[in-house]
N, C-alpha and C positions, 0 to 999 in steps of 0.2 A: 330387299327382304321379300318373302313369297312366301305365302301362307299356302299351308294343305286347307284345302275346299273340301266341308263334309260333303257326304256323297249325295242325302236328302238335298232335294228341291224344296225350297219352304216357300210357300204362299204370301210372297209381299203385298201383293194386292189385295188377298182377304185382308191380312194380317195393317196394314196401314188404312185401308175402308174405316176398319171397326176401330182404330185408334182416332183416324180422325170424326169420327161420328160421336166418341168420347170428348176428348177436347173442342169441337163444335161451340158446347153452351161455353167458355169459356172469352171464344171470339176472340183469340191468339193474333196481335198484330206482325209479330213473327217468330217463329217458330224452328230448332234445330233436335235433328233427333237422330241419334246413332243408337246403334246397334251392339250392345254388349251382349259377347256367347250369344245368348237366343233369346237376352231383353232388348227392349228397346227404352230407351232413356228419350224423356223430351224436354228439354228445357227452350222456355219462352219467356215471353212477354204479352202483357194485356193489359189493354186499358183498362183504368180503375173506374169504378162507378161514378158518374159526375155527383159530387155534394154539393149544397151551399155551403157558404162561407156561415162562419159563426157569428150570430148574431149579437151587436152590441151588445153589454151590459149597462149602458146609460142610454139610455136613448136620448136626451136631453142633449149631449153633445153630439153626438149622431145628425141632428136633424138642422143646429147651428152649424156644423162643418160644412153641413148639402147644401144648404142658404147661401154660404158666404162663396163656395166654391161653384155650385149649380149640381145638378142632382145628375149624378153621371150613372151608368152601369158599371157594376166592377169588372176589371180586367181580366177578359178571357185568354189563358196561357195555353200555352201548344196540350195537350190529355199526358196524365199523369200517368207512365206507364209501369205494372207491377211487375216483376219476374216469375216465373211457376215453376217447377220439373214437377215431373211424373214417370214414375215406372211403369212398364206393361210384361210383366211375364206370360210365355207363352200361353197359358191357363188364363190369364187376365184377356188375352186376344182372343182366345175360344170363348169365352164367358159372354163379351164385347158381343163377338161376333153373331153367337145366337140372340141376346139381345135385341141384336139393331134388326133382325131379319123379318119379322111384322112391320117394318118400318119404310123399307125398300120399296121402291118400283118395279112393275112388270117391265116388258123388254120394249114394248112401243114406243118410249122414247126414253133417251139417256140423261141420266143426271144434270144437275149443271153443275158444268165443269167448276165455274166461282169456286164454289162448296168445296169446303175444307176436306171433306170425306172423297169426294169423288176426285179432287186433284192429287190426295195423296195415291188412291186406287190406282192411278196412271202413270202414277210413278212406279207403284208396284209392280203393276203389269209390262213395263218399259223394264226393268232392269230381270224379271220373269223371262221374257221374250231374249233376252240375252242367256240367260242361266248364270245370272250373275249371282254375287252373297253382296247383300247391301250393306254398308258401313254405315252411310249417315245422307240426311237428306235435310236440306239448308232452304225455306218455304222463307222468302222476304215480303210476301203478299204481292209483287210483283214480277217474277220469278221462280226457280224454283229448282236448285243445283241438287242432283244428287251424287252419290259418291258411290262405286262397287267394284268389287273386285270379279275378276274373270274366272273361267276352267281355270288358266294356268295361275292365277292367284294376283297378275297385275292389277294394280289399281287406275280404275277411269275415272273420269269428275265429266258430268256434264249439264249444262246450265239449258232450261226450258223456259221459253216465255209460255206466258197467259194463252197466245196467239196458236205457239206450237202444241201446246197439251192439248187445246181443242180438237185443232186438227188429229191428231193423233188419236183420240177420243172419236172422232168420227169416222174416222176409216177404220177402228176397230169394231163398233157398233157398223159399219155398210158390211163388213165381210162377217159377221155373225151373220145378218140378214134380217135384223130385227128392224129395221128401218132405209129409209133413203135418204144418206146422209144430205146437208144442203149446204153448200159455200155462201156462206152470208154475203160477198164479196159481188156475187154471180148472180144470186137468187137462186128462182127453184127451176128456171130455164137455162139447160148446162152447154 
């Protein structure tokens, strides 16, 4: 099946920056977002707030149970993780977007990648650089597969490490000219 591709080039990389700079306070443990017409839909997951446990109502048995057994810490379990979605209509991205922009860095040096904002950005700008229409974009916090369709309307899938969006990230930032990119790998002697 092949879809007709509007003719507008849309801005994924503004437009995923300012979503992810939204969801940021959230601290999304992973994250899936597609692409409806010209929303974007994000359903995730986040760690819940840590609580304590509820405290006894007797404390009297409370304090014989710690005696008898020895006074332990309660059992730390894997984090309790919540679900979310979020819409962002195009208007909500523009909104976002002037928002976050007192927010931003000058060009001397680029984001860090980590950040939720600046990795979705590269995604943006990766499937931008294609003239692709984005479908959906699958962020595992270890990874990070996106999904797009081409001119002719095929669909790609392709999977980025942590490793290669840097790089990617730095050779876009050497050819702006805002910096001199550095191979961590290499140092600053090439």
């Amino acid at each position: 099946m092949t879809m007709k591709l509007q003719s507008e080039v849309y801005d994924y990389a503004r437009a995923l920056r300012a979503i992810g700079q939204d969801l940021t306070k959230l601290v999304p443990h992973s994250l899936e977002l597609e692409v409806v017409d010209n929303d974007f839909i994000v359903r995730g997951q986040r760690r819940a707030a840590q609580s304590r446990p509820a405290e006894n109502t007797n404390p009297g048995v409370w304090h014989r149970l710690q005696n008898k057994v020895g006074h332990r810490e309660p059992h730390q379990s894997a984090p309790l993780l919540l679900k979310f979605e979020r819409k962002y209509t195009p208007d909500d991205v523009t909104r976002l977007d002037e928002a976050g922009a007192p927010r931003r860095r000058g060009p001397e040096k680029p984001p860090d990648i980590s950040g939720l904002a600046e990795k979705l950005r590269m995604i943006g700008r990766i499937v931008n650089a294609k003239s692709g229409r984005l479908t959906k974009v699958i962020d595992d916090m270890d990874s990070v597969t996106v999904e797009y369709r081409d001119e002719q309307g095929n669909l790609h899938s392709e999977k980025y490490s942590m490793l290669a969006l840097y790089k990617i990230q730095q050779n876009y930032y050497g050819e702006r000219g805002t910096f001199e990119p550095v191979d961590l790998w290499r140092g600053f002697d090439r």
